[in-house]
C-alpha positions, 0 to 999 in steps of 0.5 A, a space after each residue: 500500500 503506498 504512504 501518501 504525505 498528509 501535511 498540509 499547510 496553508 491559511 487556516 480557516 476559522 469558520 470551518 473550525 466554528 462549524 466544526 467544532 458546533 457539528 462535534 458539540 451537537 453530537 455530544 449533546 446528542 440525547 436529551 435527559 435519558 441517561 442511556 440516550 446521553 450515553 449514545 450521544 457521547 459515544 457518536 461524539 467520541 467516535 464520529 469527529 468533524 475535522 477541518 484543514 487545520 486539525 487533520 494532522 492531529 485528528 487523522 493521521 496522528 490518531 491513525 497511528 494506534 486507530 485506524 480512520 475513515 475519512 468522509 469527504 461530503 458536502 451540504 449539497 450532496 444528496 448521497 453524501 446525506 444517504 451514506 453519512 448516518 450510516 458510516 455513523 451508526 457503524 462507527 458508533 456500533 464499533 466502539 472504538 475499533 476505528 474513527 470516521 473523521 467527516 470533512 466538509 469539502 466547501 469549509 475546508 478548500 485544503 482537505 477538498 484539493 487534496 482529494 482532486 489531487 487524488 484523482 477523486 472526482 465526485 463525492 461522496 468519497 471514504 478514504 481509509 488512513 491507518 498508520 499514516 496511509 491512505 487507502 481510497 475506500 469508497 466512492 459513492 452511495 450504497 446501502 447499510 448492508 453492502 456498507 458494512 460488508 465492505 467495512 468488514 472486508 477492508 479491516 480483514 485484508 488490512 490485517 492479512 497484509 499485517 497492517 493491522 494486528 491481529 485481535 489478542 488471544 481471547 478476545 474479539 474486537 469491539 466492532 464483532 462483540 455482536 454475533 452478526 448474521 450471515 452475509 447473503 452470498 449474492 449480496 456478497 456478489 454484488 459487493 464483489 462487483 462493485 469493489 471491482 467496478 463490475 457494474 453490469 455484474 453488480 447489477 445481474 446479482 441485485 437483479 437475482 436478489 430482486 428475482 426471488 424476493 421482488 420487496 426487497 427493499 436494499 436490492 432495489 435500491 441498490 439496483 437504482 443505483 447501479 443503473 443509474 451509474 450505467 446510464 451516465 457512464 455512457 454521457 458526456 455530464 457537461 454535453 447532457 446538460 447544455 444539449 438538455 437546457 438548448 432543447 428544453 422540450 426534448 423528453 429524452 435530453 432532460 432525463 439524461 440531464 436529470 441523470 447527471 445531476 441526479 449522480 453529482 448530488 443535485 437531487 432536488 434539480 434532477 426531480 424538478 427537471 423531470 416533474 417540470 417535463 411531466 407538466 409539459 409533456 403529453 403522451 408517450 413524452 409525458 409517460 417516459 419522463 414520469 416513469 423515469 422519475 419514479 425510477 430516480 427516487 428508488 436511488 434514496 431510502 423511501 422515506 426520504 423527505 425529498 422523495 416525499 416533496 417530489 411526489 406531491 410535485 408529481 401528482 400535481 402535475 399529472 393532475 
């Protein structure tokens, strides 16, 4: 595994360090009255840091040296960043301290956020694990808790074969495995394989197995949307596919490979208004391919979520 030089130099800035620091004192406050909550809101606070330009060295690569770290580059904007987050934090909340998710917001911290450019890393979000003062890229994208979690399991076991990482004491278990975890799906653990690989035809025909012997599967489909979503755009010029879809406002098609781009470079919200606004206009054949691939973008997000929610009462709006 290649050592990378994290020394990182410059001006410091002290709005991101204000912020950083709120967003760490929010987590430890975390909780309320209840002293099992409050217990639960220390221990994110403990495990879960927000780091900045300035205290990187010290809260990532110094810390990397007897823990390791994953590193999570997000940013306000970023509709996936918003699905991947919560869940790094429950899993780093559920470790216990095996290792540290150190989060850093890219727009506060311009340093951090070159740095990762320099990695030739182009979207977000984006996971990077630091263990003794090396990098290793992890993650580059969304995906559900449970392919989340396997590749977290993945990375620690292949760290420790290569001997980075030592061994758990005799008569111990690590933290993170002090719970007796099912057994892993094997065409779940495909998919993964897939998509670690960047197999995404392949990661797509195992979510689509998945789906085939039980169709509610709610993970399966999810993570089917996104990998079909990613085939899509692998075949778009992004910069073409927008220009083309704002010179031909009226062109179905253009707008849903427009829609497609912003709905992968996290601008969730545009991509839905895009295609309820196509909805609107359309009528007929038009008017149906832009709804049902609306419906198709929201199975990318958890369904809960508020903006799938504010999008469907876009929609029905328009269709009615």
């Amino acid at each position: 595994m290649p050592s990378r030089d994290f020394s990182l130099h410059g001006a410091i800035d002290l709005g991101a360090r204000q912020a950083a620091a709120r967003k760490q004192q929010e987590r430890r406050a975390q909780g309320g009255g209840a002293s099992a909550a409050d217990a639960g809101g220390a221990a994110a606070g403990q495990y879960v840091v927000d780091v900045t330009d300035e205290t990187f060295n010290t809260e990532v690569v110094e810390r990397s040296q007897s823990v390791p770290v994953l590193v999570d580059f997000w940013a306000e904007w970023c509709g996936p960043c918003k699905q991947l987050s919560p869940i790094l934090e429950k899993l780093a909340t559920e470790a216990a301290g095996a290792w540290i998710l150190a989060k850093v917001d890219i727009d506060a911290n311009p340093q951090l956020g070159a740095y990762m450019q320099q990695m030739g890393v182009r979207g977000i979000p984006f996971v990077a694990a630091v263990v003794a003062g090396q990098l290793l890229p992890f993650l580059n994208g969304a995906a559900p808790e449970a392919q989340v979690r396997q590749a977290i399991d993945q990375l620690f076991e292949a760290l420790r074969k290569e001997g980075i990482l030592p061994d758990a004491p005799e008569g111990e278990q690590p933290a993170a495995d002090a719970a007796e975890a099912p057994a892993a799906d094997p065409v779940y653990q495909q998919a993964e394989d897939a998509l670690q690989s960047g197999d995404l035809d392949g990661a797509k025909a195992a979510f689509e197995r998945i789906l085939a012997s039980d169709p509610r599967d709610a993970q399966a489909k999810q993570g089917l949307a996104v990998v079909e979503l990613n085939l899509r755009v692998r075949s778009l010029d992004p910069e073409r596919a927008l220009q083309e879809a704002a010179e031909k406002p009226g062109d179905v098609q253009a707008q849903i490979s427009a829609a497609d781009v912003e709905m992968l470079t996290g601008r969730l919200e545009q991509a839905f208004e895009r295609l309820v606004a196509a909805v609107r206009a359309g009528a007929g054949d038009d008017r149906d391919a832009a709804r049902k691939h609306l419906l198709s973008l929201f199975e990318v997000l958890p369904p809960d979520d508020p903006r799938v929610a504010k999008a469907r009462r876009s929609l029905q709006s328009a269709l009615f």
